[in-house]
N, C-alpha and C positions, 0 to 999 in steps of 0.2 A: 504494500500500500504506500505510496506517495503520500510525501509531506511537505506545507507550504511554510519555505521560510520567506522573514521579510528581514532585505537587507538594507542598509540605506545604499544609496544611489552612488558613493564614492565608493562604498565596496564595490557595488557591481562593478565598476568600471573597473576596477582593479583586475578583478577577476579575469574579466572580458579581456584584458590586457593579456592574460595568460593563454586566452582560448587558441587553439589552430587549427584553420579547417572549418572545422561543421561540431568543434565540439560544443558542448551545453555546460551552461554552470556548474552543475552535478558533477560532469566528467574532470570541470579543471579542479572541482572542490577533492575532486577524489583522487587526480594526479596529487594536488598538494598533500592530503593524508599519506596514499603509500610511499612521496618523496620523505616525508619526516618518520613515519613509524620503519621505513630502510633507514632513514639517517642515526636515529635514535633505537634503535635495535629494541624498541616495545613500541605495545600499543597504547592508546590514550587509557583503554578499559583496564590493560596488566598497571599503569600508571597510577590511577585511580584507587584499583585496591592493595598497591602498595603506600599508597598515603594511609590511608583507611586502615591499616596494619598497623601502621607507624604508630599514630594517631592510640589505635588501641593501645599496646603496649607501653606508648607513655602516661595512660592513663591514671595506673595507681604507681605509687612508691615504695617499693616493699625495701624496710630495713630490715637487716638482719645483725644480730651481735654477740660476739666472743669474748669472755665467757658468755653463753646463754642468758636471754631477757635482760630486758634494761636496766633494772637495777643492781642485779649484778657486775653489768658491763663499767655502770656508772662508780660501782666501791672499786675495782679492780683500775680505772682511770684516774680515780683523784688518790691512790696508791704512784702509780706509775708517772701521770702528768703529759702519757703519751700515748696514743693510738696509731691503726692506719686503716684505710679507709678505701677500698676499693670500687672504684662507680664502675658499671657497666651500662652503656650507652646503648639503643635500639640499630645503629649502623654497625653494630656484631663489634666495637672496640670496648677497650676498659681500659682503664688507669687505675697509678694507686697511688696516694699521698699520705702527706704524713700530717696529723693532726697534733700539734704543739698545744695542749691544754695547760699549761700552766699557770693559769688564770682562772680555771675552772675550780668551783668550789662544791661545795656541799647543797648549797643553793639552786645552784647550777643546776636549768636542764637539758636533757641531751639531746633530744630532738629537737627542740629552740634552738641549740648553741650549732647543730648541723642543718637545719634548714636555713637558718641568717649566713650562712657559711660555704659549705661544701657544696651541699645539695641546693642554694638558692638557685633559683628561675630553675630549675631541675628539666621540666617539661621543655623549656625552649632548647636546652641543652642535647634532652634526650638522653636523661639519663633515665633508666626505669629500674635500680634495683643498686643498692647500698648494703656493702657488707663490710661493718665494719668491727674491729680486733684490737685486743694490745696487742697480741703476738703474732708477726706479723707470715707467721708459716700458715695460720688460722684462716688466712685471704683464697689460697687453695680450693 
């Protein structure tokens, strides 16, 4: 079934600039698609639901921490004064840093003092998952 689109009038001409022959709008709009999904080795639709992946995946934050649960993590930290902190990113990378808490108190909390910090703007980064350790074999 045929669909009617409405272009403005500078489009068209554009188009028609492309056309040769006898061809139709349709045909140069579809020379243009298969010149860019050959150029860019995907399609707009595998394009789409790799946003839409992304997008998912960055959705929630999961932290994780060594020794187990936060309060634990948190006696074992203002013992040490020191962590590391693994991010893994939705584009398959990860890093690790090293978290200098020495200012961290008793007061202190750990999720506040790592989302103001490490994990800020988290999503625009694309980070989706924090694993963080004092010892830093625990990153594994």
């Amino acid at each position: 079934m045929s669909q009617v689109i409405r272009i403005p009038e500078t489009l068209y001409k554009r188009l028609e600039s492309y056309a040769q022959g006898f061809d139709t709008p349709a045909n140069v709009i579809e020379k243009i698609l298969d010149y860019y999904e050959a150029k860019n080795n995907e399609t707009p639709i595998s394009l789409l639901k790799q946003k839409k992946q992304t997008r998912k995946q960055a959705s929630n934050l999961e932290i994780i921490y060594y020794p187990e649960g936060a309060e634990a993590f948190k006696q074992a930290l203002l013992e040490n004064k020191q962590a590391y902190i693994r991010l893994f990113k939705v584009d398959g990378t990860d890093e690790i840093k090293v978290w200098n808490a020495s200012k961290f108190t008793a007061y202190s909390d750990i999720s506040s003092n790592l989302r103001s910090g490490y994990l800020r703007s988290w999503r625009t980064k694309g980070i989706y998952k924090a694993v963080v350790a004092i010892n830093k074999k625990d990153l594994a």
